[in-house]
Structure formats: C-alpha cells, structure tokens
C-alpha positions as CSV (number, residue, x, y, z in Angstrom):
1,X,57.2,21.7,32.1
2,X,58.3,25.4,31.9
3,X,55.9,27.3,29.4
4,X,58.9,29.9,28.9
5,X,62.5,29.5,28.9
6,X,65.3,31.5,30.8
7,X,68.5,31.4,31.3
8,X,69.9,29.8,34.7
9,X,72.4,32.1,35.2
10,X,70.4,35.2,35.4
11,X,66.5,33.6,36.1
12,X,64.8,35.0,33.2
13,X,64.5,34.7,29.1
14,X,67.1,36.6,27.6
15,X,65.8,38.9,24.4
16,X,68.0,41.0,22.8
17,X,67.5,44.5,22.3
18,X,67.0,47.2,20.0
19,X,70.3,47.6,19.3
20,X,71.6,44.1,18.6
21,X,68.2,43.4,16.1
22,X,70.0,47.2,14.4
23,X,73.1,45.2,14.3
24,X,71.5,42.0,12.8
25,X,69.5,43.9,10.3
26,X,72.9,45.8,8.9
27,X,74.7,42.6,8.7
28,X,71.9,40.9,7.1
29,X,71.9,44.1,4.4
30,X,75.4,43.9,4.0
31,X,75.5,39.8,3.6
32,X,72.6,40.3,1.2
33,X,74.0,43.4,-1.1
34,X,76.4,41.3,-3.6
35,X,73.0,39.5,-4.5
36,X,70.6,42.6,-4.8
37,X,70.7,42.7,-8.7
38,X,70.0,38.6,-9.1
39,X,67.2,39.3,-7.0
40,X,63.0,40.3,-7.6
41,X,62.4,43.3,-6.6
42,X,59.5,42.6,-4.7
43,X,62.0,40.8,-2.1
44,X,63.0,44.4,-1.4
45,X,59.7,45.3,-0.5
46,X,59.3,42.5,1.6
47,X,62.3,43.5,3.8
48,X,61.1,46.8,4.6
49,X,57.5,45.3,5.6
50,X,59.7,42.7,7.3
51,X,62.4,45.1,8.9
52,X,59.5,47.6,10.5
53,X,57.7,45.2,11.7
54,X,60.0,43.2,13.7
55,X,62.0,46.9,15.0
56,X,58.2,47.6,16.1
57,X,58.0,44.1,18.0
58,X,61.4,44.6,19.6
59,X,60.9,48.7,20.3
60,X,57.3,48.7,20.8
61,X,56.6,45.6,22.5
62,X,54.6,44.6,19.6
63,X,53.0,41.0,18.8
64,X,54.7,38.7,16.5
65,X,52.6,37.4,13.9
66,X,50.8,34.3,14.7
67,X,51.7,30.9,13.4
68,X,48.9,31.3,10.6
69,X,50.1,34.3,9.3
70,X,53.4,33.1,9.5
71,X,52.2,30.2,7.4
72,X,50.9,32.7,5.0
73,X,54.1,34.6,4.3
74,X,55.7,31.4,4.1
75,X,53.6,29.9,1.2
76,X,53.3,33.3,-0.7
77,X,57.2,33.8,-1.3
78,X,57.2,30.5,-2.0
79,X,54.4,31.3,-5.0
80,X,56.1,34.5,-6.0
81,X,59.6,32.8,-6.6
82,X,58.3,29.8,-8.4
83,X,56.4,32.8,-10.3
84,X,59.7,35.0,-10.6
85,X,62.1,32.0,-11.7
86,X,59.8,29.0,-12.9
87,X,61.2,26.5,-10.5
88,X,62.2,26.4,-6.7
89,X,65.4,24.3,-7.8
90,X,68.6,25.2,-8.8
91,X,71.4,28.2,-7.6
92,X,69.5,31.5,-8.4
93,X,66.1,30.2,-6.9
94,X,67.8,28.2,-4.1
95,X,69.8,31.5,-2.9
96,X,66.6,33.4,-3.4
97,X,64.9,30.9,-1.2
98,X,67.2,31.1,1.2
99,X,67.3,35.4,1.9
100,X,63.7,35.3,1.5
101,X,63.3,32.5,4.0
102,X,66.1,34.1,6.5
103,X,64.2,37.2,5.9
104,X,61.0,36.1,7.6
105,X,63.0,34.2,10.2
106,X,63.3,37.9,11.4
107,X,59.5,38.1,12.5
108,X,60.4,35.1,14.8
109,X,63.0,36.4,17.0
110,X,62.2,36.3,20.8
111,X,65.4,34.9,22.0
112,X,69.0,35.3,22.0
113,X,68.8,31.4,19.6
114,X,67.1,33.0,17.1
115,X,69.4,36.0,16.8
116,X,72.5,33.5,16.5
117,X,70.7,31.7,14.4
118,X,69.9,34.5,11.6
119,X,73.9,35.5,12.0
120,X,74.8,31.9,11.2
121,X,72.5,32.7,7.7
122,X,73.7,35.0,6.8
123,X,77.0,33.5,7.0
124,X,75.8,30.6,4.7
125,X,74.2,33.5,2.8
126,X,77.5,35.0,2.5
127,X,79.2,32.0,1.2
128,X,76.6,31.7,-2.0
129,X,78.2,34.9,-2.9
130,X,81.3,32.8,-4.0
131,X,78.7,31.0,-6.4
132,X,78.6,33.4,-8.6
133,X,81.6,35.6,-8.8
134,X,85.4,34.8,-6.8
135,X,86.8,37.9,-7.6
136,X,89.4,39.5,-5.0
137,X,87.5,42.0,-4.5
138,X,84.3,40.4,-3.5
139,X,86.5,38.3,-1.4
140,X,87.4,41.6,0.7
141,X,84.5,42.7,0.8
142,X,83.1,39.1,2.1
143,X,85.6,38.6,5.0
144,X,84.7,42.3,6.3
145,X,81.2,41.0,6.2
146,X,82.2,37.9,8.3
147,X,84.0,39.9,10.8
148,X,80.9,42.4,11.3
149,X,79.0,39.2,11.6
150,X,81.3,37.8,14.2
151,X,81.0,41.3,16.5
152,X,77.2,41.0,15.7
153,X,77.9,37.6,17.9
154,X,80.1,38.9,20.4
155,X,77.6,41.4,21.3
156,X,75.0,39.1,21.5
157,X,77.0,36.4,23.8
158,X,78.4,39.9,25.6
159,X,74.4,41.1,26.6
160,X,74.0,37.9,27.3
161,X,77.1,38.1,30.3
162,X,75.5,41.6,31.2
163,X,72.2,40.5,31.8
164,X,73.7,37.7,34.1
165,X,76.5,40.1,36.1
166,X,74.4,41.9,38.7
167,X,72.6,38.6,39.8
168,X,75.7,37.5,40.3
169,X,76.9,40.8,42.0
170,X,73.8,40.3,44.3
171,X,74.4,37.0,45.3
172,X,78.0,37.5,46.2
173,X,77.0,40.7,48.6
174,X,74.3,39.0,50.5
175,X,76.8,36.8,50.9
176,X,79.2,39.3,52.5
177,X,76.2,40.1,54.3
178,X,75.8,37.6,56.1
179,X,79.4,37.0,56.8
C-alpha cells in the first residue's frame, strides 16, 4: 500500500501553491461576506488564526496541526456556537456550523482534493445566502461569486495539467531520442 498518493500522470502528490490557497481564501471571504453580520465575532478571529496558519504551512513548509489538535478546534467551535446561539440546530446555527467547519477544513489542505473540496463549500455556503435574503442584488453579487469560484477551479485543474506537461515533454524527447 502507497503511504502517499500521486498523481500517475506526473509521478508525484500534487499540492497547490501559494497562489491558488490566495485564491481559495478570497473566494472563501467573498462567499462568506453576505453572512458577516449574522455571524459571532469570535468566528472572525478564528479566520485570521486559521488563514496565517495554513498561508505559513503552504509558504513556509510548516506542519499541519495534528489530528488531536484538530480534534480540539473541532469540539471548541462546536462549544462556542452552542454558547453563541443556544442550539446547534436550525438555519442561523446550521450556516454558522457550516463556515466555521469549512473554515478549519483549511488547516487540512495537502492536496489538490481538498482544495476542490473547500471551493465546492463555499458554493453550498453561497447558496445559504439565498436563505435569508433573494434580493436582485444579492443575486448579482452571488453569481460573480460563483464565477470567481469556478476560475478558483480552473486554476486548480490547470496547475494540475502544468505539473504533468514536462513529464510528458520528457517522455516524448527520449523518445525522439532514441529514434
């Protein structure tokens, strides 16, 4: 059994870099912002501790927290929003739930699968908007979010083809080599 897994096309994991976790943390802003004011503020705090540390894993080669600590984080915002809104049920402490959840999903990311999977989210995170307010406006302002979204995945899936391309590149010229 493989203890780490890669790609076949290019031989090796694929991790995203520092620009796409830039691109994933603006989206995740911008899919987040119609919600800011229903939210606690200590969520906001939380993103920043969040946000540095994961730009420091990616940047810096940093460790990820371990599975304990993880743990940890986990069952503290859970205590804090049953603290903040009395229940873990219903819309405002579900949605809650959900961007503080998806917020510490971005300690975990080590592979191009968990990028695409914080993108697909925040697209659920965007459509709770619509629970609250279906104004025109917020409408607009939703689709542009969706489309950034959408080129936050095509530049995933495009590093992903970029990574692959000179293997290829060296395969076909040894080829020619040896013709």
């Amino acid at each position: 059994m493989l203890s780490k897994k890669f790609h076949i096309s290019a031989g090796q994991e694929i991790q995203p870099d520092k620009q796409a976790l830039i691109a994933l943390m603006c989206a995740f802003l911008l899919a987040v912002s119609p919600h800011v004011t229903r939210l606690p503020v200590w969520l906001a705090g939380l993103a920043i501790i969040v946000f540095s540390w994961s730009y420091k894993i990616v940047t810096a080669k940093g460790h990820q927290p371990g599975s304990i600590l993880r743990i940890i984080f986990l069952f503290t915002v859970i205590l804090f929003l049953f603290k903040h809104y009395h229940t873990l049920l219903g819309r405002d402490a579900g949605v809650a739930m959900l961007i503080a959840l998806t917020l510490l999903k971005f300690l975990e990311l080590k592979s191009q699968r968990d990028f695409m999977l914080v993108v697909f989210l925040c697209m659920f995170i965007v459509l709770t908007s619509f629970l609250y307010s279906q104004s025109i406006w917020l409408g607009i302002y939703l689709l542009a979010v969706v489309i950034i979204l959408f080129a936050v995945m095509m530049y995933l899936n495009l590093s992903l083809i970029h990574i692959s391309e000179p293997k290829r590149q060296l395969k076909q010229s040894r080829v020619a080599c040896e013709w």
